[in-house]
C-alpha positions as CSV (number, residue, x, y, z in Angstrom):
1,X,5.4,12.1,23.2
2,X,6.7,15.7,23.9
3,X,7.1,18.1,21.0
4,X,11.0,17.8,20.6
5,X,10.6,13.8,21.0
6,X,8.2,13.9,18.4
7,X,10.8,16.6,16.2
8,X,13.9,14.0,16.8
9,X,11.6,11.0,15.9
10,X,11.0,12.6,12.3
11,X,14.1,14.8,11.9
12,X,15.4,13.3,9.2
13,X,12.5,13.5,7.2
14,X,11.9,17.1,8.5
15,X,15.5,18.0,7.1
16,X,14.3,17.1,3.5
17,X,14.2,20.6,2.1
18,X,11.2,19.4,0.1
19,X,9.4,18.5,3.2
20,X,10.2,20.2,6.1
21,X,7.7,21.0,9.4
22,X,4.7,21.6,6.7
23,X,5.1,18.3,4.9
24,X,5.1,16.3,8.2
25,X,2.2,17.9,9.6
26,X,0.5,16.7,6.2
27,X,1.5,13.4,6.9
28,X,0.2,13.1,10.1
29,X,-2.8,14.6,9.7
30,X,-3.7,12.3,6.8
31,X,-5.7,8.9,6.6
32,X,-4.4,6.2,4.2
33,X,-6.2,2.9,3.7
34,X,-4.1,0.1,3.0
35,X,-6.0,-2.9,1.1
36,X,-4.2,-6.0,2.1
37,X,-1.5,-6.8,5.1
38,X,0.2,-9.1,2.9
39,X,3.5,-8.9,0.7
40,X,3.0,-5.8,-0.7
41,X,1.0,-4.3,2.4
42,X,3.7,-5.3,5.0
43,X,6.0,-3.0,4.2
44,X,3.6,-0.3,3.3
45,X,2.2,-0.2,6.5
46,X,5.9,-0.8,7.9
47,X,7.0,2.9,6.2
48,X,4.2,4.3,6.4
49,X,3.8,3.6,10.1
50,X,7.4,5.2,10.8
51,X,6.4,7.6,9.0
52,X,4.2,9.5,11.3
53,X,1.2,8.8,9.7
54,X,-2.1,10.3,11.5
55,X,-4.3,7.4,10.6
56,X,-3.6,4.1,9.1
57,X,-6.2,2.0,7.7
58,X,-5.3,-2.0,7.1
59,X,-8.4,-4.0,5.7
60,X,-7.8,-8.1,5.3
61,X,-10.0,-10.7,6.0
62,X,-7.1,-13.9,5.9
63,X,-4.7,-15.5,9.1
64,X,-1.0,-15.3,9.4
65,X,0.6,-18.3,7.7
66,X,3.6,-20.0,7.9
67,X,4.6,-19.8,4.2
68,X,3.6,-15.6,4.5
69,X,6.8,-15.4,6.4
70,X,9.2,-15.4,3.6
71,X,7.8,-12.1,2.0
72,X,4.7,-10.6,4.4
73,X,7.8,-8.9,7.0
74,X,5.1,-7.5,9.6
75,X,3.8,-10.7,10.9
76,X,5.9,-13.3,12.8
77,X,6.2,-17.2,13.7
78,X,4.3,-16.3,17.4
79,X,1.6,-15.0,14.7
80,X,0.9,-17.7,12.5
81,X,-3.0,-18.2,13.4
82,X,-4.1,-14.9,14.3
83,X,-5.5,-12.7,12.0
84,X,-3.6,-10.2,9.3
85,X,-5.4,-7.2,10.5
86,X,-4.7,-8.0,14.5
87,X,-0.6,-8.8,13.8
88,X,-0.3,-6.1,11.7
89,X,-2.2,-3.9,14.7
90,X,0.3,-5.1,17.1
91,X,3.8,-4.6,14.6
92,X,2.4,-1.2,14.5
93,X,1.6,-0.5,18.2
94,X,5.3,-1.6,19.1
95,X,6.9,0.2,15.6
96,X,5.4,3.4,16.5
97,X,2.2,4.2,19.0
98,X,1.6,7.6,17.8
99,X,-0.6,5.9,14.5
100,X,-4.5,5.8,14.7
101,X,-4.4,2.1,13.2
102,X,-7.8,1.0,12.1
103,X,-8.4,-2.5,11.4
104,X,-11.0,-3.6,8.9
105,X,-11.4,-7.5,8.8
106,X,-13.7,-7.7,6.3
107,X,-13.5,-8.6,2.7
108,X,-13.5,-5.5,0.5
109,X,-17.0,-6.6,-1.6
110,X,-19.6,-4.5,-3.4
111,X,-21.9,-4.0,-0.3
112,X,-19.0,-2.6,1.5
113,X,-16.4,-0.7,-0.7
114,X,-17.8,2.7,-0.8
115,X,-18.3,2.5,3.1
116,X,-15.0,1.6,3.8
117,X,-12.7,3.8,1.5
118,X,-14.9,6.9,1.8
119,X,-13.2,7.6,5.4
120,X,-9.9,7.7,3.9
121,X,-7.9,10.4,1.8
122,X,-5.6,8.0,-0.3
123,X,-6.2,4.1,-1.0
124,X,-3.0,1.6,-1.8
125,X,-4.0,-1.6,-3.2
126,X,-1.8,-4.0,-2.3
127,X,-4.5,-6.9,-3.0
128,X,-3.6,-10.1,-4.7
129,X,-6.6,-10.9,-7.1
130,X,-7.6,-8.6,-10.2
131,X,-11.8,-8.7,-8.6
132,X,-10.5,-6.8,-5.9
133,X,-8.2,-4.7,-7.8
134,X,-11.3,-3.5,-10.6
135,X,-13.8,-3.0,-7.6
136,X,-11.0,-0.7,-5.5
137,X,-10.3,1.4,-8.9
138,X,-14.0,1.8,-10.1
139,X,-15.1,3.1,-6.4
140,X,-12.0,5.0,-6.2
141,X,-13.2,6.6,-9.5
142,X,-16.8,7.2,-8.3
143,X,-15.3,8.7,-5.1
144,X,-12.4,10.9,-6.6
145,X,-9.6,8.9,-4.3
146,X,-5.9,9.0,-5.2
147,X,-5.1,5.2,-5.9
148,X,-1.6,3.6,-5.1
149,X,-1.5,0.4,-7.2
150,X,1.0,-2.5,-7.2
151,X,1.8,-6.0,-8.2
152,X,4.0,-8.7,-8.2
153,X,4.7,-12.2,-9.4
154,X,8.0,-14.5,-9.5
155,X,10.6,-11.8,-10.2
156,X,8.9,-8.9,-11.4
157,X,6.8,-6.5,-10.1
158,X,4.5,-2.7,-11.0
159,X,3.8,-0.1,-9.7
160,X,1.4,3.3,-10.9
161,X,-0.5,6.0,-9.3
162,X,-4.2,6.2,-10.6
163,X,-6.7,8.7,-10.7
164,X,-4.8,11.6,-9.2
165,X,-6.4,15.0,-9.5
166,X,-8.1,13.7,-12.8
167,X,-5.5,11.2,-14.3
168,X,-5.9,8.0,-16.0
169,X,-7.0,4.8,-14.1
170,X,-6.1,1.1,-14.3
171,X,-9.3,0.3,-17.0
172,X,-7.2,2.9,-18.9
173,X,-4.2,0.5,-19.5
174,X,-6.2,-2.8,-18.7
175,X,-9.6,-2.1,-19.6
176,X,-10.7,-5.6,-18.5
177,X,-9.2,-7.9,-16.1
178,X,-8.4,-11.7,-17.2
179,X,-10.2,-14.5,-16.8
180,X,-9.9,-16.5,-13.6
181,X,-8.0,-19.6,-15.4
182,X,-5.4,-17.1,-17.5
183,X,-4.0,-15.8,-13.9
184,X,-0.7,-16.8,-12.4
185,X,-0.2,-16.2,-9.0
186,X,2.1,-16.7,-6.1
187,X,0.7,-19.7,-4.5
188,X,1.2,-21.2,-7.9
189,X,4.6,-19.7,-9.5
190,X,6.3,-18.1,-6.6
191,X,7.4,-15.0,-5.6
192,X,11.0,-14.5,-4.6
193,X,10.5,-12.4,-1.0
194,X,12.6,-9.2,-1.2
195,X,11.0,-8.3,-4.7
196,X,7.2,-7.3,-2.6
197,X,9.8,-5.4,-0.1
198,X,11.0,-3.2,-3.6
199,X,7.4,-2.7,-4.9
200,X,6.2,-1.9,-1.6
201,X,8.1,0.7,-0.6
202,X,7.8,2.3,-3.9
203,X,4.2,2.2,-3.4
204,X,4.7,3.4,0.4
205,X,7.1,6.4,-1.2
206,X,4.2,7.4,-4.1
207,X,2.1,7.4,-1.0
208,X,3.9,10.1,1.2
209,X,5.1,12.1,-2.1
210,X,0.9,12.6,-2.7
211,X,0.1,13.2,1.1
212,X,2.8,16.0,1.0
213,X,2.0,17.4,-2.7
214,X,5.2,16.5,-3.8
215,X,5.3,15.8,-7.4
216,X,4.3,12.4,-8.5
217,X,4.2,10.8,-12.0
218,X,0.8,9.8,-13.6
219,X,-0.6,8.6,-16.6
220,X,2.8,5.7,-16.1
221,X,3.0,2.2,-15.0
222,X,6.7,1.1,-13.9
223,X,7.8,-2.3,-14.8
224,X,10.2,-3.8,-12.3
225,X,12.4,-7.3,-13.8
226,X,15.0,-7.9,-11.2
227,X,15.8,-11.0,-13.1
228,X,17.6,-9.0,-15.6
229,X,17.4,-5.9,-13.6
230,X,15.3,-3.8,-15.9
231,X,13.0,-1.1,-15.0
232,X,10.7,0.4,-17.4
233,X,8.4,3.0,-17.5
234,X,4.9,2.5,-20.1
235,X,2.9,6.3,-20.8
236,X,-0.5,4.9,-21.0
């Protein structure tokens, strides 16, 4: 892409006084791992991809499925059977070829972890069981990584930033996570499709607001009902 291609492309993000030519060069010379190509990672990836950014990092070990479709935006009926990681490779080849997209399809464990999210600068969790989401944070501790955190369920969704430049992490709030029978998740209660589109892009927008050093709120979790419409913000 020439350079005034590759100006016009991200103009409008250039044009954010906040931002400018500086910011984007941040933003595409950084490397984000996203954990999951699912709900919440779809349209992480999606933004983050358009974006500009330099390298993208999309770890999953599960197939496109038909009942993904309602919420998981990246993937499409002519994908149902191939694998998150290669669908979400090919949404981003077509979105925007400039990204380095690096696809991990592996489940994130305790013999990999460390491997995997030492090559990255930022992690965003957008995993779907509490395991995953305790392993991420504790080796995002140990390592000193900036985590992007997120959940949903039915109608309501959160959202925090963990462990930036010394803040609190998610055993801080949560010190333990729940027993396997005490959680409800989306195969089991639902999950209304645009509510993952909300929480993810917030999660995508905490994302390039830490890779630009833009100021971002920690030591907060952000409650999201849009049942009643309610957002609240917990200091923990």
């Amino acid at each position: 892409m020439k350079k005034e291609d590759h100006f016009s492309r991200y103009s409008r993000q250039i044009f954010i006084e906040e931002l400018g030519l500086e910011g984007q060069k941040k933003i595409r010379s950084s490397k984000v791992l996203v954990i999951g190509a699912g709900g919440l990672g779809s349209p992480v990836i999606q933004y983050l991809a358009a974006a500009g950014l330099g390298t993208l990092g999309v770890a999953d070990f599960d197939e496109v499925e038909l009942h993904n479709l309602n919420r998981q935006i990246i993937h499409t009926e002519n994908r149902v059977g191939l694998s998150k990681v290669k669908s979400a490779e090919t949404f981003v080849k077509e979105l925007n070829h400039q990204v380095n997209l690096i696809g991990i399809e592996e489940k994130i464990n305790e013999e990999n972890v460390e491997e995997i999210l030492s090559h990255y600068d930022v992690i965003v969790d957008g995993s779907d069981n509490f395991s995953t989401r305790y392993l991420v944070n504790d080796t995002c501790m140990k390592l000193r990584k900036t985590l992007v955190y997120g959940s949903i369920l039915g109608f309501s969704g959160q959202v925090s930033v963990f462990n930036h430049n010394g803040s609190k992490n998610l055993r801080d709030i949560f010190p333990e996570p729940p027993f396997d029978e005490d959680i409800p998740d989306c195969d089991s209660l639902g999950v209304l499709g645009a509510l993952p589109g909300m929480i993810g892009s917030m999660m995508a927008l905490q994302t390039l607001k830490i890779i630009t050093n833009l100021p971002v709120s920690v030591n907060q979790l952000t409650l999201v009902d849009t049942l009643s419409w309610r957002f609240q913000v917990i200091d923990f």
